[in-house]
Biopython code that builds the backbone (N, CA, C, O; Angstrom):
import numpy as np
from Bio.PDB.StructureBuilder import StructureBuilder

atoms = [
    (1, "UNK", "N", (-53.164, -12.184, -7.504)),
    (1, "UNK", "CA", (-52.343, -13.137, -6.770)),
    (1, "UNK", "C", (-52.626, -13.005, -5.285)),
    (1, "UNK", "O", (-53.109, -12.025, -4.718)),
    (2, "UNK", "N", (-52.195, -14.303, -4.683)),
    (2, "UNK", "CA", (-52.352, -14.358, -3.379)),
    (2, "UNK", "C", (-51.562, -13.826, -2.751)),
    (2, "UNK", "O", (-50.472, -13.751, -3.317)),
    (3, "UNK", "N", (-51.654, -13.068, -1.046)),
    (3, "UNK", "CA", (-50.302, -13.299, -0.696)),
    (3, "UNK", "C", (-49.925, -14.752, -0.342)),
    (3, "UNK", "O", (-48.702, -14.890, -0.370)),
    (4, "UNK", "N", (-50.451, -15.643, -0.085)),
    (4, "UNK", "CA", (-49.897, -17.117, -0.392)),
    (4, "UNK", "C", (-48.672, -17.369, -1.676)),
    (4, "UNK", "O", (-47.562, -17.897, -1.603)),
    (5, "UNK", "N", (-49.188, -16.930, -2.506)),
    (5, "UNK", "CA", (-48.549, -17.167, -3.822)),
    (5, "UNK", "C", (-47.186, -16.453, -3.905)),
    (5, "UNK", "O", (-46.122, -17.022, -4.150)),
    (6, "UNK", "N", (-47.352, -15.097, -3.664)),
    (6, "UNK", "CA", (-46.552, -13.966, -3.336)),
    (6, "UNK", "C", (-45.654, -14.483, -2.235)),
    (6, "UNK", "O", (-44.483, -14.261, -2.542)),
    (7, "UNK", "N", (-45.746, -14.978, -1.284)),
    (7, "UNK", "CA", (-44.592, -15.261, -0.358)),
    (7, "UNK", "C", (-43.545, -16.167, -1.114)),
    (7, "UNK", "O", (-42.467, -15.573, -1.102)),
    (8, "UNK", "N", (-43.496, -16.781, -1.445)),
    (8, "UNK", "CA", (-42.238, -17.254, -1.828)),
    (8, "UNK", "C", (-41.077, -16.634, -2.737)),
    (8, "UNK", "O", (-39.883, -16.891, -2.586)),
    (9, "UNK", "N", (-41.727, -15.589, -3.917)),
    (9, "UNK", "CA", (-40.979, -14.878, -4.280)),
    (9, "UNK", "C", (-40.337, -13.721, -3.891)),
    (9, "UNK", "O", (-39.416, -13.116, -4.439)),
    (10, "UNK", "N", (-41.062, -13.444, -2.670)),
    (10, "UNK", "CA", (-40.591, -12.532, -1.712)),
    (10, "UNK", "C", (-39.149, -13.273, -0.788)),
    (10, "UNK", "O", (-38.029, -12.827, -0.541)),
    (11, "UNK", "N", (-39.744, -14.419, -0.498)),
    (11, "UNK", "CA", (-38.373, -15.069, 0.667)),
    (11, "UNK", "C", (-37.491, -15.336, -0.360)),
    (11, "UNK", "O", (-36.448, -15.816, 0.082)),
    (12, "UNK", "N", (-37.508, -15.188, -1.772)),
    (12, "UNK", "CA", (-36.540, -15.576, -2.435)),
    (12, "UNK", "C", (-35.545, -14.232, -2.836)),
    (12, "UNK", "O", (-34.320, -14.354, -2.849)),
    (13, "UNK", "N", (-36.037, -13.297, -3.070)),
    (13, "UNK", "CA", (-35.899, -12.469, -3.520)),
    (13, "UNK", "C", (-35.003, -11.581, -2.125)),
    (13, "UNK", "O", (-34.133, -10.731, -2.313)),
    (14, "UNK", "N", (-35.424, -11.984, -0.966)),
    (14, "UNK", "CA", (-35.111, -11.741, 0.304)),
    (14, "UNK", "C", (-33.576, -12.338, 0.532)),
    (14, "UNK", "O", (-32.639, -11.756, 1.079)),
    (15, "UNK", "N", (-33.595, -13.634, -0.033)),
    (15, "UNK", "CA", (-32.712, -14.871, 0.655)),
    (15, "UNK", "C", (-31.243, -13.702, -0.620)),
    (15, "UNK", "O", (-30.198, -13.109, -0.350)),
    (16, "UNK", "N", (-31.851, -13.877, -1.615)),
    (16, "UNK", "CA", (-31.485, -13.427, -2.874)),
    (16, "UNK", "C", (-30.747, -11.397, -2.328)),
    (16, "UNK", "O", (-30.065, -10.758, -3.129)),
    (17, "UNK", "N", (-31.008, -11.006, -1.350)),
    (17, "UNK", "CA", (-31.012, -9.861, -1.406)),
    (17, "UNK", "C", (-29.464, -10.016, 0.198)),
    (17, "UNK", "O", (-28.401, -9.395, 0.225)),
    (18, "UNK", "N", (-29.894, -10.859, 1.062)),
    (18, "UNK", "CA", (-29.177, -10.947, 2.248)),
    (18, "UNK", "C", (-27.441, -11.894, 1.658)),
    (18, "UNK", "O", (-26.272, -11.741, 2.011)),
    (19, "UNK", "N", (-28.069, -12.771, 0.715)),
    (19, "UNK", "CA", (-26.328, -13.469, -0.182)),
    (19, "UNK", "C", (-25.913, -12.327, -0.804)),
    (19, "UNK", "O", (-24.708, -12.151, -0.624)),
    (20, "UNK", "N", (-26.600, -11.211, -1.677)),
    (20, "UNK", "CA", (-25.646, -10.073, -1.767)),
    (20, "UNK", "C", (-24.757, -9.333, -0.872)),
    (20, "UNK", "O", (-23.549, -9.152, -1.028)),
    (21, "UNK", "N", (-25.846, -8.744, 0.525)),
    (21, "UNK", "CA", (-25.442, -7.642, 1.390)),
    (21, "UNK", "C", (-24.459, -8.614, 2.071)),
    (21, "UNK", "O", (-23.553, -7.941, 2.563)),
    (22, "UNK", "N", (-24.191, -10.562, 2.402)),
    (22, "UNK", "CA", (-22.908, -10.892, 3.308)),
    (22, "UNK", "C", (-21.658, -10.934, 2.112)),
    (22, "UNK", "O", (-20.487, -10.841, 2.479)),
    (23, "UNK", "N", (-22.042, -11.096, 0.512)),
    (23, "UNK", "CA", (-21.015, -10.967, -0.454)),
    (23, "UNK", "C", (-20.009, -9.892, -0.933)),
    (23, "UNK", "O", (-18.941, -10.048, -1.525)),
    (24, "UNK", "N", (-20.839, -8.374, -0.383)),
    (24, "UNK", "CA", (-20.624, -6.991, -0.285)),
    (24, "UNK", "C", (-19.615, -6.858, 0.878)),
    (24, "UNK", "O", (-18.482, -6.415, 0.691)),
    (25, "UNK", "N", (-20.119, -7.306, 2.229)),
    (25, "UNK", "CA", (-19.932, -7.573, 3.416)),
    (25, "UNK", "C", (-18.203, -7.860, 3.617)),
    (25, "UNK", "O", (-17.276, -7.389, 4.277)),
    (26, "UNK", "N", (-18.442, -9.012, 2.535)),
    (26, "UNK", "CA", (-17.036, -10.212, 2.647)),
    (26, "UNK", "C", (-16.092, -9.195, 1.873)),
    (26, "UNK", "O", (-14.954, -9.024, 2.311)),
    (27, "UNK", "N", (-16.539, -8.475, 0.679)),
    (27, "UNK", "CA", (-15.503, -7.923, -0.243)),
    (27, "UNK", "C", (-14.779, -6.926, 0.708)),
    (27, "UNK", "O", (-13.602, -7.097, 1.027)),
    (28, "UNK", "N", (-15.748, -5.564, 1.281)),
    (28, "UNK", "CA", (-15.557, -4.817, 1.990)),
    (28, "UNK", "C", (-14.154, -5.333, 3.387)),
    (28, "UNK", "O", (-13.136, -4.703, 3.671)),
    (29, "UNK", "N", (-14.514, -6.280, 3.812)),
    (29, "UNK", "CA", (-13.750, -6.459, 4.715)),
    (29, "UNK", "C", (-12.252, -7.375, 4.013)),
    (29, "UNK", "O", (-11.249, -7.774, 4.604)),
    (30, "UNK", "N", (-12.539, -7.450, 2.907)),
    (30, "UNK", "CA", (-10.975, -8.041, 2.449)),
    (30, "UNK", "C", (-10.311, -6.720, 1.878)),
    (30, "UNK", "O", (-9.205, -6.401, 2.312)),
    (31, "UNK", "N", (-10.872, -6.023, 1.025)),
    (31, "UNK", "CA", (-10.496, -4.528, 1.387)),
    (31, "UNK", "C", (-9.990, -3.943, 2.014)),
    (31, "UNK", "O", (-8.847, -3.532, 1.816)),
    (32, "UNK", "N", (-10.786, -3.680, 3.126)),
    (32, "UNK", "CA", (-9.896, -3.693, 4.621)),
    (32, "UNK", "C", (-8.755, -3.854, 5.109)),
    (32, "UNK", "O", (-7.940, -3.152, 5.708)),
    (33, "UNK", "N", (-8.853, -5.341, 4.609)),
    (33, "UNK", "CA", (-7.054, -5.660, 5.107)),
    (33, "UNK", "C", (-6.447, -5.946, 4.203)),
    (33, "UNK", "O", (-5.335, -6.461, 4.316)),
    (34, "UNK", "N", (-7.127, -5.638, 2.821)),
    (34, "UNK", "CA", (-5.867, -5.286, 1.741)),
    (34, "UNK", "C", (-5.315, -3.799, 2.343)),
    (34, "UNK", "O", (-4.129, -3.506, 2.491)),
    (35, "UNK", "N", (-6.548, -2.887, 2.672)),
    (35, "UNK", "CA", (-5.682, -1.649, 2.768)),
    (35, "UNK", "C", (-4.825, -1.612, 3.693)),
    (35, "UNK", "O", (-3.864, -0.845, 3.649)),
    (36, "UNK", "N", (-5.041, -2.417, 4.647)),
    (36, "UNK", "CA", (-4.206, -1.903, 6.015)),
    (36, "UNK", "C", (-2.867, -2.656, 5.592)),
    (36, "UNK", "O", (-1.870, -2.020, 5.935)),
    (37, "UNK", "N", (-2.642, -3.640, 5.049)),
    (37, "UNK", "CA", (-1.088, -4.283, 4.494)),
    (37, "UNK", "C", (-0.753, -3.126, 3.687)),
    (37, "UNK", "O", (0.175, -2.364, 3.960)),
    (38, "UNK", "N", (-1.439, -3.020, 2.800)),
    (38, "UNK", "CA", (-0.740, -1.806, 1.899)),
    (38, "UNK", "C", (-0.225, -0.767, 2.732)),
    (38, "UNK", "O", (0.963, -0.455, 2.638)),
    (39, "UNK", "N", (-1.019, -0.177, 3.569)),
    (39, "UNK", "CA", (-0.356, 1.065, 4.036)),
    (39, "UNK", "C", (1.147, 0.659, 4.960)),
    (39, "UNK", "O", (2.179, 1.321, 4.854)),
    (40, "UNK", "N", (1.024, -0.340, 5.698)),
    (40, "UNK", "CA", (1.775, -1.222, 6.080)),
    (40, "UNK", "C", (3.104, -1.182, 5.747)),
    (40, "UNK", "O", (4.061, -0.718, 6.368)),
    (41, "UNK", "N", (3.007, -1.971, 4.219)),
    (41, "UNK", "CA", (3.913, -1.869, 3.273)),
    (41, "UNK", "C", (4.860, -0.649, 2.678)),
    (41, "UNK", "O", (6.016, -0.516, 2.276)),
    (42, "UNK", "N", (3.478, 0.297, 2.896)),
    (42, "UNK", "CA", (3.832, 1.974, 2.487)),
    (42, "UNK", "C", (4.979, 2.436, 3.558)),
    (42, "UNK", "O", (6.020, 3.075, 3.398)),
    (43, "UNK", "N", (4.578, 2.054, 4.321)),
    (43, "UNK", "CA", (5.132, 2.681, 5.735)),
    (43, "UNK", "C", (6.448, 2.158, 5.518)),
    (43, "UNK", "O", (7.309, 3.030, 5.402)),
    (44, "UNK", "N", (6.974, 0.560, 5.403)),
    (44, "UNK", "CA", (7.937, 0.701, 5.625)),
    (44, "UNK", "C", (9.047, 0.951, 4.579)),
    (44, "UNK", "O", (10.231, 1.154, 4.848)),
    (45, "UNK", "N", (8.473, 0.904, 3.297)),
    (45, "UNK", "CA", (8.995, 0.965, 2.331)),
    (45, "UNK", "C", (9.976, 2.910, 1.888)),
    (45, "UNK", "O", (11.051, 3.125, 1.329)),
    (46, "UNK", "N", (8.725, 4.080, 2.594)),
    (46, "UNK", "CA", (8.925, 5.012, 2.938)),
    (46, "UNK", "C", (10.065, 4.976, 4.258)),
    (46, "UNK", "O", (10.712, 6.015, 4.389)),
    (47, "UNK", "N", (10.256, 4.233, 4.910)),
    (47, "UNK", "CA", (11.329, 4.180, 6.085)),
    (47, "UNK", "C", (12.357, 3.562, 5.081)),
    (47, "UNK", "O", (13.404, 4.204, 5.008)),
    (48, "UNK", "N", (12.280, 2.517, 4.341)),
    (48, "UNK", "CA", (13.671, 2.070, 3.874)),
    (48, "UNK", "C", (13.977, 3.317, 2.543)),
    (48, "UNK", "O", (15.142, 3.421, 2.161)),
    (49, "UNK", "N", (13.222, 3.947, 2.090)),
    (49, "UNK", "CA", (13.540, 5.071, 1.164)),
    (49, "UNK", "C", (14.485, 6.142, 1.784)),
    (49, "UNK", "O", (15.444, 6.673, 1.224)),
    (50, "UNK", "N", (13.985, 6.377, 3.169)),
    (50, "UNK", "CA", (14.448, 7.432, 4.187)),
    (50, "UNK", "C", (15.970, 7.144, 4.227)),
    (50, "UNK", "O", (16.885, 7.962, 4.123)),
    (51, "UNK", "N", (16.036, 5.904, 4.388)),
    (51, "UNK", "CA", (17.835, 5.158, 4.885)),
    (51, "UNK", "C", (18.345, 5.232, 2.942)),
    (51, "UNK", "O", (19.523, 5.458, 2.663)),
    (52, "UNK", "N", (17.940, 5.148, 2.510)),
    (52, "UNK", "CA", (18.748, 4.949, 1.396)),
    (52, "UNK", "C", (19.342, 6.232, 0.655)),
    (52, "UNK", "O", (20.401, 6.590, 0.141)),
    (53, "UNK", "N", (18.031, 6.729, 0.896)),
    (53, "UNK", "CA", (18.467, 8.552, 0.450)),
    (53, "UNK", "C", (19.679, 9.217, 1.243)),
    (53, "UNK", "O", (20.431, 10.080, 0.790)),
    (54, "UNK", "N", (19.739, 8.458, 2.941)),
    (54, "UNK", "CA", (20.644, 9.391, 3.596)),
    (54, "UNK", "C", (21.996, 8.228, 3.169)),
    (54, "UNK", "O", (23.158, 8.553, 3.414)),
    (55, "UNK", "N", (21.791, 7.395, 2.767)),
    (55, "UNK", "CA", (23.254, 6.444, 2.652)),
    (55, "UNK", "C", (23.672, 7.070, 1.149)),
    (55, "UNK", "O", (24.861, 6.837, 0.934)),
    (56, "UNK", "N", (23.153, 7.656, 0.266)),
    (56, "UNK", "CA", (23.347, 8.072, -0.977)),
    (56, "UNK", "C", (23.830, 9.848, -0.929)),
    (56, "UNK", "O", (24.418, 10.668, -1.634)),
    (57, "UNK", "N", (23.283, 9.780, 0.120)),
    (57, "UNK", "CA", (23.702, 11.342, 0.501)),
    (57, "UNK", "C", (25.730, 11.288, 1.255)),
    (57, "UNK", "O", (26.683, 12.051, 1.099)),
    (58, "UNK", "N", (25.549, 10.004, 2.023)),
    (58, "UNK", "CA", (26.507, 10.182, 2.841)),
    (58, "UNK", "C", (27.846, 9.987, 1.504)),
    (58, "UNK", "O", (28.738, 10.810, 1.299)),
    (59, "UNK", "N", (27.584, 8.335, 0.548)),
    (59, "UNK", "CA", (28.208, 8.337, -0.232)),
    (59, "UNK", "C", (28.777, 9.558, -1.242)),
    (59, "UNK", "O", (29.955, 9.669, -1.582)),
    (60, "UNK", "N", (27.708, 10.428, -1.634)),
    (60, "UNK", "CA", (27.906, 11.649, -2.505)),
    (60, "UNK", "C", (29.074, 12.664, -1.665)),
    (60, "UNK", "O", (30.052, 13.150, -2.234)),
    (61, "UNK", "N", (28.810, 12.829, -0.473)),
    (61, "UNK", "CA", (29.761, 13.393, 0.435)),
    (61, "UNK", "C", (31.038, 13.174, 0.415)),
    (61, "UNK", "O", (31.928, 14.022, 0.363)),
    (62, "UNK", "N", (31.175, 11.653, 0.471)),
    (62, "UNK", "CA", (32.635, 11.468, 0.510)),
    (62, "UNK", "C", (32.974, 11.115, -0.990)),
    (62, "UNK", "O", (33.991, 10.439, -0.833)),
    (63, "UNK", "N", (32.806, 11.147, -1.974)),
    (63, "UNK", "CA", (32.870, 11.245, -3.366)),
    (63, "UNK", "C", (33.630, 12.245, -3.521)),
    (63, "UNK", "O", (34.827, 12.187, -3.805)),
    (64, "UNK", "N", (32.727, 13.612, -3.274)),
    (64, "UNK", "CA", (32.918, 14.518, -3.628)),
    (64, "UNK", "C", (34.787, 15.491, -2.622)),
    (64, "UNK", "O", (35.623, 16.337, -2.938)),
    (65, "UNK", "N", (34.467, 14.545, -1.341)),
    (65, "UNK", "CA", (35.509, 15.101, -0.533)),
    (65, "UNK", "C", (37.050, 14.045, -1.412)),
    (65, "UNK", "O", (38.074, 14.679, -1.665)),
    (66, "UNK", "N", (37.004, 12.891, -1.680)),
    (66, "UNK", "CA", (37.937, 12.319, -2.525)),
    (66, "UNK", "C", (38.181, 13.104, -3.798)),
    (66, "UNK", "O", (39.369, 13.387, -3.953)),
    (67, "UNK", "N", (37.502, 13.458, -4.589)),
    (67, "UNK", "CA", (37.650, 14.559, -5.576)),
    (67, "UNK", "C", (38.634, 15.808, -5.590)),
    (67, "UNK", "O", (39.500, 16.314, -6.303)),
    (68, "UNK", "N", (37.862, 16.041, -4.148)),
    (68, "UNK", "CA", (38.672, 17.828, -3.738)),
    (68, "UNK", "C", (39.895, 16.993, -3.393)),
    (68, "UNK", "O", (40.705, 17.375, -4.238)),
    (69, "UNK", "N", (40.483, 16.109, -2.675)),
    (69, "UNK", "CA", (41.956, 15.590, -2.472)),
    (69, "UNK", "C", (42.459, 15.381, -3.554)),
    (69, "UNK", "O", (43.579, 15.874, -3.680)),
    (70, "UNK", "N", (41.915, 14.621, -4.736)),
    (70, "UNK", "CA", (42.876, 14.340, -6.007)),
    (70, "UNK", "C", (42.867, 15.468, -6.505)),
    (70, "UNK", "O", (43.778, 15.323, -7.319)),
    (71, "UNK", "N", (42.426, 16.774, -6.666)),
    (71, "UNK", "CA", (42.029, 18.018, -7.280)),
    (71, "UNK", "C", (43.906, 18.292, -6.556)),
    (71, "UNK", "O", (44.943, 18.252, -7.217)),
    (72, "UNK", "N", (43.764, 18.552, -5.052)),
    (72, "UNK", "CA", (44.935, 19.313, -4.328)),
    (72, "UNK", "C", (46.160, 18.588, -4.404)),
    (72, "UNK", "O", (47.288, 18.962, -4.085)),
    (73, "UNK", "N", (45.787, 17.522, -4.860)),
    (73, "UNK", "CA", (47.089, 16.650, -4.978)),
    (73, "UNK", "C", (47.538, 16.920, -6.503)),
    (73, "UNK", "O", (48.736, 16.938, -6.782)),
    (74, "UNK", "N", (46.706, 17.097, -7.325)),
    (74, "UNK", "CA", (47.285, 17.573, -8.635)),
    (74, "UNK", "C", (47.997, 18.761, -9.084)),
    (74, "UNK", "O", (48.822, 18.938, -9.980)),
    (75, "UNK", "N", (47.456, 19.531, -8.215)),
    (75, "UNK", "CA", (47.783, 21.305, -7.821)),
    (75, "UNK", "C", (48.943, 21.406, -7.430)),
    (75, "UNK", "O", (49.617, 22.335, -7.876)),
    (76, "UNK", "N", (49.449, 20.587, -6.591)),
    (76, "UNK", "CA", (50.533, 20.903, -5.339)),
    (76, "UNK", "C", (51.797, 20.474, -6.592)),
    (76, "UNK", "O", (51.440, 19.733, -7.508)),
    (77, "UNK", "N", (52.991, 20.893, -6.561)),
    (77, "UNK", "CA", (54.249, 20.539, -7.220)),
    (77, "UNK", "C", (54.739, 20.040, -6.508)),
    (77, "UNK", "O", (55.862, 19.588, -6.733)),
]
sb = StructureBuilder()
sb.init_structure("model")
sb.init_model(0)
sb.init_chain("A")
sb.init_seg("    ")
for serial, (resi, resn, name, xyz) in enumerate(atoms, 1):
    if name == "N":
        sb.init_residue(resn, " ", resi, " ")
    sb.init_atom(name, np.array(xyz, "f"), 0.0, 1.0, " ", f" {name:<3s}", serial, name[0])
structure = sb.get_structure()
């Protein structure tokens, strides 16, 4: 074969090789900002976990302090 002949399956194979590496390209960078929303998301979802744990904490507190009053109120004659 020529390289005459040979060039075209080369620019094809080329053209064929550069639509992969911008298709790779494109995935990679949606990736990207899938990850960065996700972490995003992480972040605040870990901040609203933070508030809920201490509002479940605060509730358990006074639960438990209503308890000890009906406890002393039952005690007392």
């Amino acid at each position: 074969m020529s390289d005459a002949a040979t060039q075209p399956v080369y620019e094809a194979a080329l053209r064929e090789l550069e639509r992969r590496v911008l298709e790779l390209t494109s995935a990679c960078e949606r990736q990207h900002k899938e990850n960065t929303a996700l972490r995003r998301q992480l972040q605040t979802l870990q901040h609203e976990r933070s508030g809920l744990i201490e509002k479940h904490e605060l509730a358990k507190q006074r639960v438990e302090a209503m308890i000890g009053r009906l406890r002393s109120l039952e005690e007392s004659p």
